[in-house]
C-alpha positions in Angstrom: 38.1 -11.7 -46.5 41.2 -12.2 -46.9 44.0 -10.2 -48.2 45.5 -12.0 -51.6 48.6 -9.8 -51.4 49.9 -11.7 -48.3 52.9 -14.0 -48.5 53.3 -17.4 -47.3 56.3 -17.1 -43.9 58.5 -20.3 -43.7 58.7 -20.4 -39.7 61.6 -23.1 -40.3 65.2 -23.1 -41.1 65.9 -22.8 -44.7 68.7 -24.3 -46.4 71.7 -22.8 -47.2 73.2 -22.7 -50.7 75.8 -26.0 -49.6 72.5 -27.3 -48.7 69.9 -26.8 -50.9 72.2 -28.6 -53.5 72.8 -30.9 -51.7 69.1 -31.7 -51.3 68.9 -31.1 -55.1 71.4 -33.8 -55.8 69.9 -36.3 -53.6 66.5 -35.8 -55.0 68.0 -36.2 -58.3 69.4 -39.9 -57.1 66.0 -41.2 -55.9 64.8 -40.7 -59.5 67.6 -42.1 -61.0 66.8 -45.4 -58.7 63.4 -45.3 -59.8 64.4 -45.4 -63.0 66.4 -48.1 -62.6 63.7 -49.7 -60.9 61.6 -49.1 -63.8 64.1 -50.4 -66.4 64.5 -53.8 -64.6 60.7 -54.4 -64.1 59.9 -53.9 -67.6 63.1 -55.3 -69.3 64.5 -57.4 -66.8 66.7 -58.0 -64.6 70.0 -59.2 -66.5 69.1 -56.9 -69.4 71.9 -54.9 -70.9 70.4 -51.4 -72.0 72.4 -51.0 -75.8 75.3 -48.8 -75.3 76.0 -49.9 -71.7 78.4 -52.4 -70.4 76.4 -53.5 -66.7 72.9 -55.2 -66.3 69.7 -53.5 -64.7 70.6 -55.6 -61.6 74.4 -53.7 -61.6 73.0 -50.3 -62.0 70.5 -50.2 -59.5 72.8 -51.1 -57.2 75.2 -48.2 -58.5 72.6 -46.1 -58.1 71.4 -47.3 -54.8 75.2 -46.6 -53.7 75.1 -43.1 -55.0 71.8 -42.5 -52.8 73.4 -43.7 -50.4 76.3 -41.3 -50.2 73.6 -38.9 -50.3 72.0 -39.8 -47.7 75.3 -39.8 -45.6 76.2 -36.6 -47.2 72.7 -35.3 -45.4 73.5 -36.5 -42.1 76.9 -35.2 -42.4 75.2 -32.1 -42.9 72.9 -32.6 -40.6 70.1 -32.4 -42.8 68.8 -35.9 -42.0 68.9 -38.0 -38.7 70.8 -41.1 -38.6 68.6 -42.4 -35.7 65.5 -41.0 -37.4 66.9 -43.0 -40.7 67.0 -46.3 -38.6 63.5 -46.1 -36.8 62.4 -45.7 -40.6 64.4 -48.6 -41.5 62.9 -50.8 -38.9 59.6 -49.5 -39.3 59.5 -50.2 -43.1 60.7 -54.0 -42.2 58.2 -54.6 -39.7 55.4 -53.7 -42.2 56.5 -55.3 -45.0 55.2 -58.6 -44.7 52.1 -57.3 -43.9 51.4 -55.3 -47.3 53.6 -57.1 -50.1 50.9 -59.5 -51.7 53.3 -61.8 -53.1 55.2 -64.3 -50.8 58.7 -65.0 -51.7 59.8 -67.9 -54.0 62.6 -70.0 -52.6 64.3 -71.8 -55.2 
């Protein structure tokens, strides 16, 4: 049996403060770009939310710009791998066509 009173040991670095926040934030941007994502599939894409000035289309890609500083802020930090972040890139690409179930319509 087991002893309940033992705690769980990270083996692994753990973030710093600097880090952790900056972690935090870029968390915080992937929801926003799901959101977005979100807010063009259901009211499309050259919707203007009331109260804004830009279209769904504009602020997803705002928001994909403010990932990506994130994501450059995390390789600064060397949180995250550029080369790592490529081979992810290609990856993704490659296996693409082979899941979408739509084909593209060229207009």
């Amino acid at each position: 049996m087991s002893d309940k009173t033992e705690k769980f040991t990270a083996f692994g670095t753990i973030p710093d403060a600097y880090q952790s926040e900056l972690l935090t934030i870029a968390g915080e941007e992937c929801n926003e770009v799901a959101v977005r994502i979100s807010k063009m599939q259901r009211f499309g894409i050259d919707e203007v939310e009331p109260g804004q000035l830009n279209t769904n289309a504009a602020r997803l890609s705002m928001e994909i710009g403010n990932l990506q500083c994130m994501i450059d802020e995390l390789v600064d930090e060397g949180l995250v791998d550029r080369e790592w972040v490529s081979i992810g890139y290609h990856e993704k690409a490659d296996k693409l066509p082979r899941f979408m179930r739509n084909t593209k319509v060229r207009s």
